[in-house]
VOSE-710697 format. One record per atom (N, C-alpha, C, O): residue in three letters; x, y, z. Coordinates in steps of 0.2 Angstrom, whole numbers, padded with zeros to 4 digits, always signed. Layout:
ALAXYZ;...
end
This chain:
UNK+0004-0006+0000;UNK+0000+0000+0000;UNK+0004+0006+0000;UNK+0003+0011-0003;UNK+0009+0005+0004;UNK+0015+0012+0004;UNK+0018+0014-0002;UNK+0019+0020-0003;UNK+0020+0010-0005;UNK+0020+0009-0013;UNK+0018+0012-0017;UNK+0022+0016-0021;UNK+0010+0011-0018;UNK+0004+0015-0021;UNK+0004+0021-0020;UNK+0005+0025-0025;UNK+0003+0024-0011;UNK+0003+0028-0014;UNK+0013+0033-0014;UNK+0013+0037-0018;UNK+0014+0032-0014;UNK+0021+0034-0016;UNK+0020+0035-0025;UNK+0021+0040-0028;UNK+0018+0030-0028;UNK+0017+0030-0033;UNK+0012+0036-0037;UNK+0015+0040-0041;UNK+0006+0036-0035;UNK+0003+0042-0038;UNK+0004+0047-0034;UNK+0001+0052-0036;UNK+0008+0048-0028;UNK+0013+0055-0027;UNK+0017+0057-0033;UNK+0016+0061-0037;UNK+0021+0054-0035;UNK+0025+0053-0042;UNK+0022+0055-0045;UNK+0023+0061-0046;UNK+0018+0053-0046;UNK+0014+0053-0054;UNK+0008+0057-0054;UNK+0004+0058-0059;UNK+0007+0061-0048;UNK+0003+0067-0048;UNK+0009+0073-0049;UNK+0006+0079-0050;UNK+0015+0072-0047;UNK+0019+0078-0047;UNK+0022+0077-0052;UNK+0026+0083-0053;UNK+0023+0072-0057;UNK+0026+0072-0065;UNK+0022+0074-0067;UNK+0023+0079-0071;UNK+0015+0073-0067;UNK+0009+0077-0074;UNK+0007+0084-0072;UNK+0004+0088-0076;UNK+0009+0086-0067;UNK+0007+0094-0066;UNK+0013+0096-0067;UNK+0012+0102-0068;UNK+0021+0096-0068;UNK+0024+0096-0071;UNK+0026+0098-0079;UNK+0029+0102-0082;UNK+0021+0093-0082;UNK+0018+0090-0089;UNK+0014+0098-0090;UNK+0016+0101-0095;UNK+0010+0100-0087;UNK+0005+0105-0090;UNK+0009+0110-0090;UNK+0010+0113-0095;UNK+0014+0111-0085;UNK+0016+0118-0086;UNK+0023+0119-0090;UNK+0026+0124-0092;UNK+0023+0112-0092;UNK+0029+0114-0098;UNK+0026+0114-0104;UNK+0029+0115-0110;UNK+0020+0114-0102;UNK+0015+0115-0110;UNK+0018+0122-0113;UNK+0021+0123-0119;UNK+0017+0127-0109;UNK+0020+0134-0114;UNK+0026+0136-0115;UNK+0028+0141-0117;UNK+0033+0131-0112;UNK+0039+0133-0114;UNK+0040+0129-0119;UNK+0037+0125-0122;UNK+0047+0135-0120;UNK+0048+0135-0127;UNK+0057+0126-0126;UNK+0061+0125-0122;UNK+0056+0123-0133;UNK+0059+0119-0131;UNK+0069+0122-0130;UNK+0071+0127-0132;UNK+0073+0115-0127;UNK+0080+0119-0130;UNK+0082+0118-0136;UNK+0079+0114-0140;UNK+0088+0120-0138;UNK+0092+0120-0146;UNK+0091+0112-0145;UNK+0092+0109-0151;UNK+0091+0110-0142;UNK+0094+0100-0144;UNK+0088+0096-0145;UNK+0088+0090-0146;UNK+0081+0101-0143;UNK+0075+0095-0145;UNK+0073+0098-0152;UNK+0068+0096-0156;UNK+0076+0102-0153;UNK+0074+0106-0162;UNK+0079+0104-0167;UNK+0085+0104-0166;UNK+0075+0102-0172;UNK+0076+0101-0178;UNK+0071+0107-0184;UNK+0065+0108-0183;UNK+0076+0109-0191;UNK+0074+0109-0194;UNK+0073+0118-0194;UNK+0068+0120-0196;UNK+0077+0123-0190;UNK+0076+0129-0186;UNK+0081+0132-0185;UNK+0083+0133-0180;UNK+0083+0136-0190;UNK+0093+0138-0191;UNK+0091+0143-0185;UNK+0086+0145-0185;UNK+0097+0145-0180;UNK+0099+0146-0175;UNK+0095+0145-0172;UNK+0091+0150-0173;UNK+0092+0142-0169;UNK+0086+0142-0162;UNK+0090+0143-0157;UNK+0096+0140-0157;UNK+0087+0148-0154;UNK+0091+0150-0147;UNK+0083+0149-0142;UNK+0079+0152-0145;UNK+0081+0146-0138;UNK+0079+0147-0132;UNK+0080+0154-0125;UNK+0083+0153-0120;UNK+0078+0159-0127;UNK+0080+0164-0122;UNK+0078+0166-0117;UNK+0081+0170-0113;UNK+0071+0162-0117;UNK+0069+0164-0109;UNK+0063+0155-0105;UNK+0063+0152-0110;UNK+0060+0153-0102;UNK+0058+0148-0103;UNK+0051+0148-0110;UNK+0048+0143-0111;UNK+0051+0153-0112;UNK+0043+0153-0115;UNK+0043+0159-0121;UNK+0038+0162-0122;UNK+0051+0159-0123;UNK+0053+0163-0129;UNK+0060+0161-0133;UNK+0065+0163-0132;UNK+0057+0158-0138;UNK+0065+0157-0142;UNK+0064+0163-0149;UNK+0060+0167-0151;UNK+0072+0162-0153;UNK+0072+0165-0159;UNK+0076+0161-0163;UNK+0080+0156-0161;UNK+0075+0164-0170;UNK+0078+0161-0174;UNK+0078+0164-0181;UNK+0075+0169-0182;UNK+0081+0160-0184;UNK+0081+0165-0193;UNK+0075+0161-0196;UNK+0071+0159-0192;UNK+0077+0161-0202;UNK+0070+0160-0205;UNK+0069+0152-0206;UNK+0073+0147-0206;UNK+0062+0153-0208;UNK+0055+0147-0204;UNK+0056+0144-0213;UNK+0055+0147-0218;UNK+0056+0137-0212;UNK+0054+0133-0218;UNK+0048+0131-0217;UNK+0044+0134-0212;UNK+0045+0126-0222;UNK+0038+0120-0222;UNK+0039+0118-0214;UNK+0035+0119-0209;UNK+0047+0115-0214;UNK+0046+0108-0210;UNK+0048+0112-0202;UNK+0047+0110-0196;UNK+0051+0119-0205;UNK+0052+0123-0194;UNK+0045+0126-0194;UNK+0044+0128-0188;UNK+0039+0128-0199;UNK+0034+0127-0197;UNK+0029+0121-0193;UNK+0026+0121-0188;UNK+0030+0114-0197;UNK+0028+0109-0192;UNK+0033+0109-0187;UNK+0031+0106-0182;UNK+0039+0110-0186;UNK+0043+0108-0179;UNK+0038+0113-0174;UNK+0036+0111-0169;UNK+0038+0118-0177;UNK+0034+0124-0172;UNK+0028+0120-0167;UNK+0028+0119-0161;UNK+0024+0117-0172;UNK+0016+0114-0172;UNK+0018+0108-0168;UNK+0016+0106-0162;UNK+0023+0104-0171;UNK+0025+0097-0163;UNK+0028+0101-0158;UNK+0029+0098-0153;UNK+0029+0106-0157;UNK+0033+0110-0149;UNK+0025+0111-0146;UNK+0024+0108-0141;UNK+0021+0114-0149;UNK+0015+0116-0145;UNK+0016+0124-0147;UNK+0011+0127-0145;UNK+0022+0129-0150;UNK+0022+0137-0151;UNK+0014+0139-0152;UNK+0010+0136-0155;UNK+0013+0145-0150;UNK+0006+0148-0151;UNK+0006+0154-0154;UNK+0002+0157-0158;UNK+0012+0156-0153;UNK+0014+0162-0157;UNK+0021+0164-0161;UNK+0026+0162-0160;UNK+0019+0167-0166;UNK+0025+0165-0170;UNK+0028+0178-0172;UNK+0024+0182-0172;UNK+0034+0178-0172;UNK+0033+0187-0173;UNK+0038+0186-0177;UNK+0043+0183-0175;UNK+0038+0189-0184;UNK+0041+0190-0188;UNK+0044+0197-0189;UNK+0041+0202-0188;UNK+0053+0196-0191;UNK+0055+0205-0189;UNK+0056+0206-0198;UNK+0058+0211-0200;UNK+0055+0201-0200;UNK+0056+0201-0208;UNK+0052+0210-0213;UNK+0049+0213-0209;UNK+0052+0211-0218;UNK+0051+0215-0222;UNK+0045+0211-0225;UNK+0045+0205-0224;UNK+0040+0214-0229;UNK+0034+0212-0232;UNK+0039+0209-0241;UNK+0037+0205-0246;UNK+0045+0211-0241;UNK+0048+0209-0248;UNK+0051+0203-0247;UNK+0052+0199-0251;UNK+0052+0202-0240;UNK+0056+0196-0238;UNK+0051+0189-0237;UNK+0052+0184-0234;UNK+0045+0190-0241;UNK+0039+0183-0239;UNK+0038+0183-0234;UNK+0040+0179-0229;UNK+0032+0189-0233;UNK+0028+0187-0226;UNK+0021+0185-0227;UNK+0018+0182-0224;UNK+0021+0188-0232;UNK+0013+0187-0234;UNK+0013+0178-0235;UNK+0008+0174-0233;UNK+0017+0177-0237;UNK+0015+0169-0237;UNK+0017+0165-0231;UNK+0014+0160-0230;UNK+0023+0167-0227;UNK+0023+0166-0221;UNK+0017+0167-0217;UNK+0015+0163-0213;UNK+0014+0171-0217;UNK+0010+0171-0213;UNK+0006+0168-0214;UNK+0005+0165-0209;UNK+0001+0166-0220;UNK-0002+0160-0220;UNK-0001+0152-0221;UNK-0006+0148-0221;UNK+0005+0151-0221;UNK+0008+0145-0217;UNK+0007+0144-0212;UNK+0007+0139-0209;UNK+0008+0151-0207;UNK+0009+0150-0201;UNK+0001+0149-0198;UNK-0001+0144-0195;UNK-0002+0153-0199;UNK-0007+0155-0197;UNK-0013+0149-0201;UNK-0019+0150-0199;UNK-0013+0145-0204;UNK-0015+0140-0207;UNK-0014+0134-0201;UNK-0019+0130-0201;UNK-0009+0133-0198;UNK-0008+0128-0192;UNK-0010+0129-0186;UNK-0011+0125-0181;UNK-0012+0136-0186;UNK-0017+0138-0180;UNK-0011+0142-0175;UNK-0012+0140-0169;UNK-0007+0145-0176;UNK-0001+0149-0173;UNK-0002+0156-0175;UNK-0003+0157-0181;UNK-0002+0161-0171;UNK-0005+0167-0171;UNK+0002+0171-0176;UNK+0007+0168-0174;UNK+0002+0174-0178;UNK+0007+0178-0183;UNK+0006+0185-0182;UNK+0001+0189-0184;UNK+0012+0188-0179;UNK+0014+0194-0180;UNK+0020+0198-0184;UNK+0025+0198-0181;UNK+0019+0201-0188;UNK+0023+0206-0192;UNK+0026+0213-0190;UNK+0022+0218-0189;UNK+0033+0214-0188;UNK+0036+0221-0185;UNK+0041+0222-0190;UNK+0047+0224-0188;UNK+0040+0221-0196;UNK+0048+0225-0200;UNK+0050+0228-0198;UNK+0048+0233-0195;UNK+0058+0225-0196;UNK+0064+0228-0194;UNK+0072+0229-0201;UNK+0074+0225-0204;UNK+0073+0235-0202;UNK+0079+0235-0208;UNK+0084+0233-0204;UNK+0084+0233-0198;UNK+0089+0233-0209;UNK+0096+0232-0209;UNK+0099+0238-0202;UNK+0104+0238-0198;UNK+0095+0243-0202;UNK+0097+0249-0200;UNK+0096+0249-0193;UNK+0098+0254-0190;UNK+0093+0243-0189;UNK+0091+0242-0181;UNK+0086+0243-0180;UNK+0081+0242-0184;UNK+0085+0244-0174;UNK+0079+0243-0170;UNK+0078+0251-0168;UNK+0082+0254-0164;UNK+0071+0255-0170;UNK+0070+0261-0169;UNK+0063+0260-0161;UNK+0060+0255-0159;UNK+0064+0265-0157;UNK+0057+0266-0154;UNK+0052+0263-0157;UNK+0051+0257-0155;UNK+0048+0267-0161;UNK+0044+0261-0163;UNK+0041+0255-0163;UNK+0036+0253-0161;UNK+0048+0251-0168;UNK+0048+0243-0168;UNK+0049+0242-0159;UNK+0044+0239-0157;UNK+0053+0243-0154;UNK+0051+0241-0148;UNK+0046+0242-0146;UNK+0044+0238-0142;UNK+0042+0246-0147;UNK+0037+0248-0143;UNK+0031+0244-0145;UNK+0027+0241-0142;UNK+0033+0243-0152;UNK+0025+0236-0157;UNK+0029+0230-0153;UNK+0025+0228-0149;UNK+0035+0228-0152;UNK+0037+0222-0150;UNK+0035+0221-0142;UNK+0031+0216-0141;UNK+0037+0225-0138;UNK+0034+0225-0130;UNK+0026+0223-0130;UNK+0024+0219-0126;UNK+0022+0226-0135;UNK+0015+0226-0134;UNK+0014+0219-0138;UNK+0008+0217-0137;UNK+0019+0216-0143;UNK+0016+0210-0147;UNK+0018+0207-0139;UNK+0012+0206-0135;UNK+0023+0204-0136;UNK+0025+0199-0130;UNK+0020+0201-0124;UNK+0019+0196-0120;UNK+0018+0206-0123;UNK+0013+0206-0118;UNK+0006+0203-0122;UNK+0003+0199-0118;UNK+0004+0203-0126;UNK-0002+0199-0128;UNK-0003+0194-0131;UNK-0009+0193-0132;UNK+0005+0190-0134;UNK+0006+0184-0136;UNK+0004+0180-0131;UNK+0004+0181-0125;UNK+0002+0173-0133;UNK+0001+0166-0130;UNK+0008+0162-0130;UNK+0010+0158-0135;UNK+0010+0162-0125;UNK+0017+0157-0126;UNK+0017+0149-0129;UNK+0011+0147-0130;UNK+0019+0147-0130;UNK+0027+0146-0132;UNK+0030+0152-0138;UNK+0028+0151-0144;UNK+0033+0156-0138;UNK+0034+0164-0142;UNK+0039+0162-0147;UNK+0045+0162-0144;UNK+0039+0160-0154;UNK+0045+0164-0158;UNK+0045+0172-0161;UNK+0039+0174-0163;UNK+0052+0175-0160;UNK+0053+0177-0162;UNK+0059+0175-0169;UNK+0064+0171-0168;UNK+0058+0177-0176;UNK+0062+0175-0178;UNK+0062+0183-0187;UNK+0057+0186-0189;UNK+0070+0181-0189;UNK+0072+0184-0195;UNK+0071+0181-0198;UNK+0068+0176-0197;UNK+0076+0182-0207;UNK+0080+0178-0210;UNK+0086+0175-0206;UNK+0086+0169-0206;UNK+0090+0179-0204;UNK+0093+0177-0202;UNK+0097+0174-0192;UNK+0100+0169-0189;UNK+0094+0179-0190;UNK+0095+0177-0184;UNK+0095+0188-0180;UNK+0093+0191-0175;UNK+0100+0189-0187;UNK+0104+0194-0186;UNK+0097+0201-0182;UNK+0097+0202-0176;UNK+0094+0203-0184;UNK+0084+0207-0181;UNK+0083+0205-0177;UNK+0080+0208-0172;UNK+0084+0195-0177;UNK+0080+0192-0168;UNK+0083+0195-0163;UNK+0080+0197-0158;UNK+0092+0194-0165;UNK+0095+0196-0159;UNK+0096+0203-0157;UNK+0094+0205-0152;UNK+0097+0207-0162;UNK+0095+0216-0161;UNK+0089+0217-0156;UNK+0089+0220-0151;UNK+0082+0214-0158;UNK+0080+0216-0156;UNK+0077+0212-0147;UNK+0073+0214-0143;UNK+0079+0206-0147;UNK+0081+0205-0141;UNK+0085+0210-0139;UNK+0082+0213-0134;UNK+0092+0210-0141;UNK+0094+0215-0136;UNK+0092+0222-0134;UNK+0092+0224-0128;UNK+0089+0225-0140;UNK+0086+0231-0137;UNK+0081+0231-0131;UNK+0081+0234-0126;UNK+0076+0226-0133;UNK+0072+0223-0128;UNK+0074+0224-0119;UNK+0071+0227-0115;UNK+0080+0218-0120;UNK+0084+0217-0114;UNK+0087+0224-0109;UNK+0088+0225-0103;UNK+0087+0229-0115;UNK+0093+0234-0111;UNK+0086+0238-0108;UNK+0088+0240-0103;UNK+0079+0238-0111;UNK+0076+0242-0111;UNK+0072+0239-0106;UNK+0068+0244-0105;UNK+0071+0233-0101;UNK+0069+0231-0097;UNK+0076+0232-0092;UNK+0076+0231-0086;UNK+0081+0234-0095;UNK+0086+0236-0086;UNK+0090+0232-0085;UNK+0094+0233-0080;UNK+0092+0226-0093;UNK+0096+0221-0091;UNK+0102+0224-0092;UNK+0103+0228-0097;UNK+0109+0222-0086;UNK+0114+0224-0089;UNK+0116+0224-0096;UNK+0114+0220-0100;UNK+0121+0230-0098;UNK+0121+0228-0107;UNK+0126+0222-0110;UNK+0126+0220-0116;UNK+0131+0221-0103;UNK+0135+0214-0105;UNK+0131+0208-0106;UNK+0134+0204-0109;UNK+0124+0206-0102;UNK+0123+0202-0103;UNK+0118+0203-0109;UNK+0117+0198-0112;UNK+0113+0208-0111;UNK+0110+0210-0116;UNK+0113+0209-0123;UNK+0109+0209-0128;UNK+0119+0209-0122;UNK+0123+0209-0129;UNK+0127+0203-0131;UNK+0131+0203-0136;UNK+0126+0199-0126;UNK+0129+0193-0125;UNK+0124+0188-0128;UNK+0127+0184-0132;UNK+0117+0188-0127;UNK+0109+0186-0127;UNK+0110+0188-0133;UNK+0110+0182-0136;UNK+0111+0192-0137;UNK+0110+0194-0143;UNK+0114+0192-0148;UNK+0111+0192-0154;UNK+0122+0190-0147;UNK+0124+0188-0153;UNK+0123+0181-0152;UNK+0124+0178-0158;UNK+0121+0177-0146;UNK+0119+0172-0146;UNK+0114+0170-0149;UNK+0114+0165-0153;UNK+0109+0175-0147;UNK+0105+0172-0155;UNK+0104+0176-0164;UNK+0100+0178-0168;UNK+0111+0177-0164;UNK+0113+0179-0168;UNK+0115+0185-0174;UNK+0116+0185-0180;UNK+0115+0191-0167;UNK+0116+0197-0171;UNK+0123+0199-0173;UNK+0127+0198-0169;UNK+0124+0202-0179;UNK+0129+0203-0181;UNK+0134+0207-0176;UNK+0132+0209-0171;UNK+0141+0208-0180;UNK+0145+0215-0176;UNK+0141+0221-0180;UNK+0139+0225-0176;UNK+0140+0221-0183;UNK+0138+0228-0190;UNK+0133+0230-0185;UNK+0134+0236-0182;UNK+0127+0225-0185;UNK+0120+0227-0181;UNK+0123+0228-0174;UNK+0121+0234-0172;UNK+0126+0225-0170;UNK+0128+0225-0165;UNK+0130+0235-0165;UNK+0126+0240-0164;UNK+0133+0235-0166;UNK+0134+0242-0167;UNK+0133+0248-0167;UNK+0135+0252-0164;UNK+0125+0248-0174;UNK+0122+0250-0174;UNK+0117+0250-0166;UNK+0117+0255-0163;UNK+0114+0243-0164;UNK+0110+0244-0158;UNK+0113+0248-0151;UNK+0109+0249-0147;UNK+0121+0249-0151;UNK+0126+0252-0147;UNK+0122+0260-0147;UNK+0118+0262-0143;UNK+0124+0263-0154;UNK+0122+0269-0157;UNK+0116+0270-0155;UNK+0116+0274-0150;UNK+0109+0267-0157;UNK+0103+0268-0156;UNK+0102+0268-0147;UNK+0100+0273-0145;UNK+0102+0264-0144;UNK+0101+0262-0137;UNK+0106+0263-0131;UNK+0104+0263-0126;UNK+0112+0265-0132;UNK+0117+0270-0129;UNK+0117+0277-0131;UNK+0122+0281-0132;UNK+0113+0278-0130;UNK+0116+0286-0133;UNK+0121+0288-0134;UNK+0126+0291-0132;UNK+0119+0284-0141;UNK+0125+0285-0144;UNK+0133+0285-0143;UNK+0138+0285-0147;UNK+0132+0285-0136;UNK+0140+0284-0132;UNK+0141+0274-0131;UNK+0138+0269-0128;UNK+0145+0273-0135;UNK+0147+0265-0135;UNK+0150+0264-0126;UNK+0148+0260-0122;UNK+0155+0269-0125;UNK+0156+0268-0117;UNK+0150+0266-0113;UNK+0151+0261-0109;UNK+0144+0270-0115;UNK+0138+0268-0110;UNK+0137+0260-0109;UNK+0136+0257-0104;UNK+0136+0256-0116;UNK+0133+0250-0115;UNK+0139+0245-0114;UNK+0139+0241-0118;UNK+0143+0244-0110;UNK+0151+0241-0112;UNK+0148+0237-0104;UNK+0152+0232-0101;
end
């Protein structure tokens, strides 16, 4: 009897376990098919751009929402209805080469407050996810060492990185170091 219940002790605390890993986002080692997947928070990854098959990898994770930093030239319109066809909510924040302005943060803050987790964020390349993480990061209070760290991790260039220096330091590089 001491057994049993020991056992659905276990086994009530493995499945309640179970539900709340429903909305995180998985690590880089259970994805397939998802060029840079970074995992950056439990219930927010990025990455560059989305094929057929890192849209179903999305759909086997359980992702609810997907925010694209891409250009309307760069295939959103049909990204979005791929995505959005699998029942994953799509948002669109054109981000240029040029960084991340006020604006694009201020639509990004307001998409992540009313997103449904598990959250991608992703570019082409990686290079806009991680910018605009970063900016994100500095802009909630995070040290810029580790804001900027988070960012080339998931994959911001030096180029970009620099500009987001310029844009969110004012303009003083010393400030964000």
């Amino acid at each position: 009897m001491f057994f049993v219940r020991v056992f659905i002790i276990i086994l009530a605390l493995s499945s309640s376990g179970w539900v709340s890993a429903k909305d995180q986002v998985p690590y880089a080692t259970q994805i397939n098919d998802l060029m840079r997947y970074l995992r950056v928070t439990p219930n927010i990854a990025t990455s560059g751009a989305l094929t057929k098959d890192g849209i179903q990898e999305l759909v086997k994770h359980s992702f609810q929402t997907v925010i694209d930093l891409r250009s309307e030239s760069e295939g959103t319109p049909s990204e979005k209805k791929a995505v959005e066809a699998v029942g994953i909510t799509y948002i669109n924040i054109p981000v240029t080469g040029e960084g991340v302005n006020e604006s694009q943060l201020t639509a990004f803050k307001q998409a992540l407050e009313q997103a449904a987790p598990p959250v991608l964020i992703h570019c082409a390349t990686g290079n806009r996810a991680g910018a605009m993480w970063t900016a994100y990061r500095l802009s909630e209070g995070i040290a810029p060492e580790i804001a900027f760290k988070e960012g080339r991790a998931a994959g911001m260039n030096a180029g970009m990185e620099e500009k987001i220096r310029k844009i969110w330091c004012d303009g003083n590089k010393d400030s964000c170091q």
